[in-house]
C-alpha positions in Angstrom: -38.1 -13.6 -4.4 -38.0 -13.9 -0.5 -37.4 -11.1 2.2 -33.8 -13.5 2.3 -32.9 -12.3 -0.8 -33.3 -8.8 -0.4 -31.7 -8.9 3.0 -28.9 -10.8 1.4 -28.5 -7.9 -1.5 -28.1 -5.5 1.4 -25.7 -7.3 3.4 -23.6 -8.0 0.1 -24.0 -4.1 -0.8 -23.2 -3.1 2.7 -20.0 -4.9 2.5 -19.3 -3.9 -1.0 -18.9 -0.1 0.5 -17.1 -1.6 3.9 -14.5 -2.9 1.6 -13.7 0.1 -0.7 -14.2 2.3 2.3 -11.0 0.3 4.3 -9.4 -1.2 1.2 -9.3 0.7 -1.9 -8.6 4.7 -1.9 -11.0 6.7 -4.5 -14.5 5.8 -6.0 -14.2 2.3 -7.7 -16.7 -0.5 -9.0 -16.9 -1.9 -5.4 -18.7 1.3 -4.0 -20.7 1.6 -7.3 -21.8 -1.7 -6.9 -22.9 -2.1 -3.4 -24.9 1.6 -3.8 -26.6 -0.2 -6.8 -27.2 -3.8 -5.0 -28.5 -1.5 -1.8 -30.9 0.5 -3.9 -31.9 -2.7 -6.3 -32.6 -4.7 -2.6 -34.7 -1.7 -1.9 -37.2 -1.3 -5.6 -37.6 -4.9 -4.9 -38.8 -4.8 -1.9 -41.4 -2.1 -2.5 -42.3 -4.5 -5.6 -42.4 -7.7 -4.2 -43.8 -7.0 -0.8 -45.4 -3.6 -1.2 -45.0 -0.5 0.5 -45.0 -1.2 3.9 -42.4 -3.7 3.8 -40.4 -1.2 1.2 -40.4 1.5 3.7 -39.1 -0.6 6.6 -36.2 -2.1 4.1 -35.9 1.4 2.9 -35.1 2.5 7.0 -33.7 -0.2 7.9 -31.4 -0.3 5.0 -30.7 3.5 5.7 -29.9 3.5 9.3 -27.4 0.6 8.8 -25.5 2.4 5.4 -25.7 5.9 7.4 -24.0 3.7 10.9 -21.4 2.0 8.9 -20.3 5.1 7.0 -20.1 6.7 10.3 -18.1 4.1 12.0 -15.9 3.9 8.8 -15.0 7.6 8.9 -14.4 7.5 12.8 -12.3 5.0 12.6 -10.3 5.3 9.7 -10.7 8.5 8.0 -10.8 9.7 4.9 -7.3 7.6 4.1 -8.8 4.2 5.1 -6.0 1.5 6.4 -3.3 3.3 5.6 0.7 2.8 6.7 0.8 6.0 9.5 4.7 5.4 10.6 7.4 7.3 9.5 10.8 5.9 9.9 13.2 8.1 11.3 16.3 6.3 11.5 16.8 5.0 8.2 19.6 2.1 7.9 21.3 3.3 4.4 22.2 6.9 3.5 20.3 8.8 1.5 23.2 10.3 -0.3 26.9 10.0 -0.2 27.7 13.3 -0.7 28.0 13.8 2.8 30.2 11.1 3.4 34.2 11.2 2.3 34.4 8.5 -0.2 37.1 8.2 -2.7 38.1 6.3 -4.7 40.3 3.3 -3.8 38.0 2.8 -1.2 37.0 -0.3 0.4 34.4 -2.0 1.8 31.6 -4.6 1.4 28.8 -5.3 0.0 25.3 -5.4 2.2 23.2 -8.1 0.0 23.9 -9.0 -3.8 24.7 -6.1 -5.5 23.1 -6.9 -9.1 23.8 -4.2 -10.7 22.8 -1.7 -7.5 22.8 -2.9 -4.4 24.3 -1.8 -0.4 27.8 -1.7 0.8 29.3 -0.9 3.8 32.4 2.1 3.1 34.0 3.4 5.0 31.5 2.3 8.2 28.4 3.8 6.7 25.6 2.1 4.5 25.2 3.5 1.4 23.6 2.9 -1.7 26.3 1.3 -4.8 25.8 0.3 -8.2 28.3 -1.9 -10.0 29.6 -1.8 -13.5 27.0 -4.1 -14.9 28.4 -7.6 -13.0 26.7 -9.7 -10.5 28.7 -8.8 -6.9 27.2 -11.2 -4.1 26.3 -10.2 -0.1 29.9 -10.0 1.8 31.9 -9.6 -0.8 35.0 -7.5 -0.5 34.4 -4.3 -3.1 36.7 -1.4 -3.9 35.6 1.7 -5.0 36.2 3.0 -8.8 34.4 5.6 -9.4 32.2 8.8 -7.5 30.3 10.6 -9.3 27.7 13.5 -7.9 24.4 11.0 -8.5 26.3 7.3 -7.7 29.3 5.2 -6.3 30.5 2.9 -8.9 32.1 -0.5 -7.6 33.6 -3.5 -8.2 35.2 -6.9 -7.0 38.5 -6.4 -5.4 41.3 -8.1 -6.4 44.4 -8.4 -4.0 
């Protein structure tokens, strides 16, 4: 056992909590882990080398775990690398209950419909489903059926 060793159980420890502290939300095995490599790094110091090396590791080991939990927290939070945009301006309507549609309709279809998909009625995105069939992007479509929850469609025929 060299002072390498130990040093290298703290770095690996140290990033062990970098990574759940950024990466993954909650308490998980990586945090767990590095805690137990850092505190393992530390007994075997004070073992191998006695206890003035095993108080410097224990510092040393300290300061750093007490600086990179500061500098995790002040830069990312409690909610580590999180998505912080909202869209405002979404592209497809939320509902079409706000929007005349009737049916008889027509309009086309925004991507393969297969069985729900986006069409373009009436000059608004909005969210379709079809009666089961596969409907491919710019298709013509014709509406057959609105119902509170969903627009049915399907292919039109001339």
């Amino acid at each position: 056992m060299t002072i390498t060793f130990i040093i290298g159980l703290i770095v690996l420890g140290l990033l062990l909590i970098a990574l759940e502290m950024v990466f993954i939300p909650g308490t998980t095995v990586a945090g767990i882990l590095g805690i137990v490599l850092i505190l393992g790094a530390i007994l075997l110091s004070y073992y191998g080398f006695g206890v003035q090396t095993g108080n410097i590791v224990l510092l040393g080991s300290s300061m750093v775990t007490a600086s990179l939990i500061f500098v995790g927290f002040k830069f990312f939070g409690a909610k580590g690398v999180t998505l912080d945009y909202k869209l405002n301006e979404s592209k497809v309507e939320p509902s079409h209950r706000d929007i005349p549609i009737k049916i008889g309709d027509v309009g086309v279809a925004l991507g393969d419909i297969k069985p729900q998909g986006n069409a373009i009625i009436n000059s608004r995105t909005i969210v379709v489903r079809s009666t089961g069939e596969f409907i491919p992007d710019n298709t013509e479509l014709e509406v057959i059926d609105v119902t509170p929850n969903r627009v049915i469609v399907k292919i039109r025929t001339s």
